[in-house]
N, C-alpha and C positions, 0 to 999 in steps of 0.2 A: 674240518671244524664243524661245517653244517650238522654233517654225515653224525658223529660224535653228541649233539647238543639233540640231534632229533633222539638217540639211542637215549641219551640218560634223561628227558624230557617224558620219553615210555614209563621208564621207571620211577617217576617220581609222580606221576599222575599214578601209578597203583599205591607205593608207599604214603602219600600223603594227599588223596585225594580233595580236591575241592568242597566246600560244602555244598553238601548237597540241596536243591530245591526241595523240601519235606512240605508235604500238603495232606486232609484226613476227613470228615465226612461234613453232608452237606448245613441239616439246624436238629437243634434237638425234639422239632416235631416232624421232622423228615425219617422214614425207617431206611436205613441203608440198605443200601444193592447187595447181597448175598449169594455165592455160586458153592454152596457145599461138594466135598468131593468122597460119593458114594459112601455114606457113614450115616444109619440112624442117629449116632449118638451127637452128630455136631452140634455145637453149643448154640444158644441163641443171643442175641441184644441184648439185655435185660436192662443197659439206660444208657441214657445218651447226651452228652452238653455239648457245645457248640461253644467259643468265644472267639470272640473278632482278631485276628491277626494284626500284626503289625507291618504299614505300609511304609514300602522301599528298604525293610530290612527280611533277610536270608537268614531264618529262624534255624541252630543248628542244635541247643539244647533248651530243655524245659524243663521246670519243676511249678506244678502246682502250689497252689497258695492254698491256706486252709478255708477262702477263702469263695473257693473257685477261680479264681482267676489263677495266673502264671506267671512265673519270671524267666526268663528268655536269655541265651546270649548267642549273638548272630554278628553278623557283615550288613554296611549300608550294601547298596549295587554300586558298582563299579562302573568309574568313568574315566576318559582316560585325561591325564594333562597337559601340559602345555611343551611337555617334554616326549612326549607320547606313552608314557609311560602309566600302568594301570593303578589307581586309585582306591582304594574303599577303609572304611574306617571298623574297629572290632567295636560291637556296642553290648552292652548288657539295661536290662529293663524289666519293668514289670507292669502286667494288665489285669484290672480287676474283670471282675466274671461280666460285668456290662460292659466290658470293652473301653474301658476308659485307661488310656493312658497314664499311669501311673507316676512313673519315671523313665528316664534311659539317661544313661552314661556313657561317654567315648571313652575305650579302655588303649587305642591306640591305634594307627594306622599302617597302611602299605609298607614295609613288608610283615607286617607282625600278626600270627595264626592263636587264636583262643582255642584251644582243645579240650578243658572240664568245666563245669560248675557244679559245687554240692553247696549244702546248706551250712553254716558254723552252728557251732552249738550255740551261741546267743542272739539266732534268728536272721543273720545276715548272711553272705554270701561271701564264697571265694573264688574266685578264677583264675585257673591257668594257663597258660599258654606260653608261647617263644616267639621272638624278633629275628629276623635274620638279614644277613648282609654277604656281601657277595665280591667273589674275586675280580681281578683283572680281567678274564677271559667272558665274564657271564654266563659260566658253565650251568647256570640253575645251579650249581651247588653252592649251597651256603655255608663261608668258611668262616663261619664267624657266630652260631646260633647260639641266643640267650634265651635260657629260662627265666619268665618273669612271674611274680603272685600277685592278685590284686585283693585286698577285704574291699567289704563294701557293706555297709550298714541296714537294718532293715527297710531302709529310705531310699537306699542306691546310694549314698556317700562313701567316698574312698576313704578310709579307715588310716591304709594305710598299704603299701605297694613296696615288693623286694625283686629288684632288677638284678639279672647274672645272677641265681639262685647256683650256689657251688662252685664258681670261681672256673666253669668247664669251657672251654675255649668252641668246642662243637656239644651245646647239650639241648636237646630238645623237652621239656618236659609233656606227657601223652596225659596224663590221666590221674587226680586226686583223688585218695578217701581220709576220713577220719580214722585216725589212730583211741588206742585205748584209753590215754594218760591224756587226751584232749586236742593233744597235737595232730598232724595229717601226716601222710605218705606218699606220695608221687612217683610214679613211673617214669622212662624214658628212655632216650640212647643217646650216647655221650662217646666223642672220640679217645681209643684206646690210643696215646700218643705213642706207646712203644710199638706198637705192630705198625704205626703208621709212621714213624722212621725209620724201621727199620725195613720197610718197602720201598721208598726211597731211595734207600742207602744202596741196596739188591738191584734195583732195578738203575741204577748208575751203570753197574756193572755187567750190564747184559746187551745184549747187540740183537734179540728176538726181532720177528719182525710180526706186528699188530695190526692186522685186516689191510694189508697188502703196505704198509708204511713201515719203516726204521722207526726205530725207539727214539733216535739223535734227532730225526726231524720233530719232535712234541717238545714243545715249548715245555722246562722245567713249570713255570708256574701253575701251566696248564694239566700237568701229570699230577701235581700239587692240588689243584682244588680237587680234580677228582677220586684222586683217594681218600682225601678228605670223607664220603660217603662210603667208602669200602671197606673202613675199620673202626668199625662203630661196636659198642658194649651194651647192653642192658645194664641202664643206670637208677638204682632204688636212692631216695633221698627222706629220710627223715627229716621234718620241721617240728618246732615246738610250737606253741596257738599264737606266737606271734610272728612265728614266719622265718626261725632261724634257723640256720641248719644243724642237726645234732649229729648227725651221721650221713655218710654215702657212698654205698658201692657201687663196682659196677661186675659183672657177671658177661662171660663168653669165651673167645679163642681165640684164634689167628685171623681168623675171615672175620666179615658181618652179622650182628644178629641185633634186630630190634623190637620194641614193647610194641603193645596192645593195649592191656588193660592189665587191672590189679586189683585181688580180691581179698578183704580180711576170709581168714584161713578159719577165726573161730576160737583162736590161742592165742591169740597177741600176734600173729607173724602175719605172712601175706604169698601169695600164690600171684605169679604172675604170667600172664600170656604173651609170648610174642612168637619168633621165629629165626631159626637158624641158618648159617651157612658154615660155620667149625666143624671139626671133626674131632676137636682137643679143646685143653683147656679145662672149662666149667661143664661144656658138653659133650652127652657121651651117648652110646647108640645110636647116632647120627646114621639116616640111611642113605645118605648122598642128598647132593643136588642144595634144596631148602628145605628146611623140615619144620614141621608146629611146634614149636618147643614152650615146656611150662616148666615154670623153677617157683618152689617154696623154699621162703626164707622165715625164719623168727624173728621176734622183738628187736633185734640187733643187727638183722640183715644178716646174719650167718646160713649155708647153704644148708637144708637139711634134705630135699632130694630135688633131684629133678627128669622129666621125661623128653623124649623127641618124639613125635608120631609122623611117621609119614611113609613114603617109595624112593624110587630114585631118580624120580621125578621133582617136579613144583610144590609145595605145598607150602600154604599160606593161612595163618591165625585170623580169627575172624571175630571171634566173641568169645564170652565165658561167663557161668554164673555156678552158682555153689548151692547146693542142694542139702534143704533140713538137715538130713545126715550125714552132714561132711564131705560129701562126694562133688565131684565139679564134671558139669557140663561144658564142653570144648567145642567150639565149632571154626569151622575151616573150609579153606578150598584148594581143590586141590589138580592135579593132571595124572598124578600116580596109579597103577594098578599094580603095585607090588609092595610088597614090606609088609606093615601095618593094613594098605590098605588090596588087598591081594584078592580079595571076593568083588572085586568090582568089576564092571561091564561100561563099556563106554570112553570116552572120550575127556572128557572133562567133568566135576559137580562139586556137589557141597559135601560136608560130611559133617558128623556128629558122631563124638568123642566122650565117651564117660570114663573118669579117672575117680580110685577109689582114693580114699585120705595121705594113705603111704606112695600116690604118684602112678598106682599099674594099674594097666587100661582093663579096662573091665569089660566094654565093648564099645566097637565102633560100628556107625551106617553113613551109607548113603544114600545122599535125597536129591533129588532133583537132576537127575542123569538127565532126563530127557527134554526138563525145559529148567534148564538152573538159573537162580537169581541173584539179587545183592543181598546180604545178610544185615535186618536193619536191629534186630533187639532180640534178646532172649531171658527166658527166666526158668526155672526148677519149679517142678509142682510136688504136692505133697506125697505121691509116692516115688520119688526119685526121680521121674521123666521130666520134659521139659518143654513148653512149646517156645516156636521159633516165628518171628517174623520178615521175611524178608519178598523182594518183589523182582517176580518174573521177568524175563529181557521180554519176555514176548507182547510184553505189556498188560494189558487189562489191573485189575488193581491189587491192594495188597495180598500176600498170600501166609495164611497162620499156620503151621503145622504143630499138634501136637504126637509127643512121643510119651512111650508108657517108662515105667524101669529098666524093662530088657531093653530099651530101645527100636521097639513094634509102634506102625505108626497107627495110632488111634482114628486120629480125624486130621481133615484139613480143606478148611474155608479159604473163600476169596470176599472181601470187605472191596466190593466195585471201586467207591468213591473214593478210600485210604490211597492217599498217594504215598503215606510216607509212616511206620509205626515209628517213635521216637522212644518209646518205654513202653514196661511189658513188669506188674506188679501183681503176684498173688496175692488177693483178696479174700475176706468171709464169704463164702458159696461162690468165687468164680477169679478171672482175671479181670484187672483192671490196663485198661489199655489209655496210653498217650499216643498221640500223633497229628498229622495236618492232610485236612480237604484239599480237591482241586480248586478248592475258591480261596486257600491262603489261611482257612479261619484254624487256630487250635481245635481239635476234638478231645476230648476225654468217654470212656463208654467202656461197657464190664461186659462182659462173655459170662454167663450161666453155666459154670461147669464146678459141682459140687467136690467133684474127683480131680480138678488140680487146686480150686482154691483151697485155701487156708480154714482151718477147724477155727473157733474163735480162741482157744487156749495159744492156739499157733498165731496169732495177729500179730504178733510184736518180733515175729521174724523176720529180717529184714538185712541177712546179711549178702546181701543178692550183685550182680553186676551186670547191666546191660554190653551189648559191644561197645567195642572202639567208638571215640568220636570222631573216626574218619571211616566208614562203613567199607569193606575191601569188595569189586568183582571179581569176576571169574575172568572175562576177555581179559580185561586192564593186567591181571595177573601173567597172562601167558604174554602178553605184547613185553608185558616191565619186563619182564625175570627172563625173557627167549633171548632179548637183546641188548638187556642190561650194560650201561655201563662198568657195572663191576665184572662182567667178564672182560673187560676191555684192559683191568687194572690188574685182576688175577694173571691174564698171559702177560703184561707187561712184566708183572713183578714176579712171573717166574713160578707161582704158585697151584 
């Protein structure tokens, strides 16, 4: 039982990581620590804000205010209670540019995770995220996950909140955007209940024996919660601007596969990022093992293509943004050197995936072989390339890479003080950057790069998508996915 609880504790610390501590530069009459790497061309500073953080909360998204200040939504710190059990509450708020606490609102606690924030169209906010609860055994798996949505006014007043979004008995919601007709879209993974009875049912009937134990000796309820996590669907959910649901599929196979992220396509549809473990079904060119998988859907959620990149090896979805011309930038991590990713050298790294409008990869690279990082943001520059934000294991501070069209790396700084990029927004002559100091405070500051910002006829471009709001590593990847509990569930069930 130990033995078991440590294996699928791996994996869910990759899948669903913790929020992170995100921190960004020091005041805006301080010039930042800078380490360019061998490139005349690297960008410079060209401005810089500073505003005060918010104290005893775990900042995990931001959007600026027009205002300069921010709205925020994070975790208090965690304490533990009287049960010994851990504590903290999900808060959303907002800071004017002098640091003045504006508002904050508790949107719900222990066990309940906030995954998005975007803007409504009449200036307030939405939040997503899921609650979860837990079986008999305390497997960490949670056999009971609800999606829930919060509005909230441009004051921070709850408007109004819809609990169990889709009636899914396991659905996680990942990640909101605005839809066309005013409504939103949401991503997620949701239990496929036919594959997950009929694993069940297979695996009554089998007498295998699972890392040295009988089948007979695992507690039915115990084999129960955890497959619970092993047949899981990529779940799209249409809502209408008050929060109902119009529509919802879900997309995959017989195994596992779950979101990322989700990007308006540009058409009314949407382009989604996650990863696979199927080799049937919705997905097809599967190279073994877990692959990147991206699925485009229309207006209605009908499948119009979709890709798997990877080896037959690990490979794991990281981010995605979409590019002036239709094209989408994919990034990833991965252990593979074959398949897709077959020119590589090494050990383990990041990758970077360009997919043309119709789904076929255009090209791929890889970055960071020899010192790879967490992938924190990414955006598309004006001519096709895209730079990346993301930070070294080896420490020292942020690190930016940009890439051209073919995918040739141009330049790449290190920002000392940036502990943490949280967005990544092409601007008039350059990048606009979000993120957080070692001292807690929000930063906001622009990169001078003519050649990825935005022309001014292009200002109102903005169909863009940072990563995940749970950022994926590289180690985390190879501990979850080496030792996964879902192989534990695949030999059980035979599969």
């Amino acid at each position: 039982m130990d033995k078991f609880r440590l294996r699928y504790r791996c994996y869910r610390i990759a899948s669903v990581l913790a929020v992170l501590l995100l921190v960004c530069v020091q005041s805006a009459s301080a010039a930042p620590d800078q380490s360019p790497a061998n490139s005349s061309d690297t960008p410079e500073v060209t401005s810089w804000e500073t505003v005060a953080g918010v104290p005893e909360v775990y900042l995990d998204s931001l959007l600026k205010t027009p205002d300069g200040g921010y709205v925020y939504l994070g975790y208090t710190k965690s304490s533990i209670d009287d049960q010994g059990e851990l504590t903290r509450d999900v808060v959303a708020g907002e800071v004017s540019k002098a640091g003045e606490a504006l508002w904050q609102v508790t949107l719900g606690n222990t066990p309940v995770y906030a995954r998005s924030l975007i803007q409504s169209v009449d200036g307030g906010y939405l939040v997503l995220g899921y609650n979860e609860s837990y079986g008999k055994y305390r497997t960490d798996v949670a056999t009971g996950s609800k999606t829930w949505l919060v509005k909230l006014s441009p004051n921070g007043e709850i408007q109004w909140r819809k609990d169990a979004i889709g009636d899914i008995d396991y659905g996680m919601g990942i990640e909101i955007v605005p839809a066309r007709d005013g409504g939103y879209v949401f991503v997620g993974h949701a239990l496929d209940r036919d594959d997950y009875t009929n694993s069940l049912m297979s695996a009554d009937k089998k007498k295998e024996m699972v890392e040295g134990l009988p089948i007979s000796s695992i507690p039915d309820e115990l084999f129960a919660e955890v497959a619970m996590s092993s047949y899981l669907d990529i779940w799209i959910v249409k809502l209408d601007s008050k929060g109902e649901v119009e529509w919802q599929k879900t997309y995959g196979g017989t195994d596992s596969e779950l979101a990322y992220a989700i990007i308006p396509d540009g058409d009314g549809g949407y382009v989604v990022l996650g990863d696979a473990r199927s080799m049937d079904g919705d997905v097809s060119g599967s190279h073994g093992s877990r692959d990147i998988w991206i699925l485009n859907v229309d207006s209605g959620g009908n499948l119009a293509w979709q890709k798997a990149i990877g080896g037959s090896s690990l490979d794991r979805a990281a981010g995605a943004a979409r590019t002036p011309d239709g094209e989408y930038i994919i990034l990833g991590v991965t252990l593979s050197r074959d398949g897709d990713l077959s020119s590589r050298s090494g050990n383990g790294s990041s990758v970077v995936a360009k997919l043309l409008p119709s789904g076929d990869l255009d090209w791929i690279q890889s970055i960071g072989e020899k010192n790879p990082g967490l992938f924190h943001a990414v955006t598309s520059t004006r001519d096709g390339g895209c730079i990346i934000a993301e930070r070294p294991y080896s420490g020292q501070g942020e690190r930016l890479v940009r890439l051209d069209g073919t995918g040739q790396t141009l330049w790449q700084m290190t920002i000392e003080n940036v502990s943490s990029t949280i967005d990544l927004q092409p601007v008039v002559g350059g990048i606009a950057v979000t993120g957080l100091d070692k001292q807690g405070n929000v930063c906001f500051f622009t990169l001078g790069d003519e050649e990825a910002g935005l022309l001014p006829e292009e200002a109102n471009f903005s169909a863009q998508a940072s990563g995940p709001s749970t950022p994926l590593s590289l180690w985390p990847l190879i501990a979850a996915l080496g030792i996964s509990a879902i192989v534990l569930v695949r030999r059980r069930s035979g599969r």
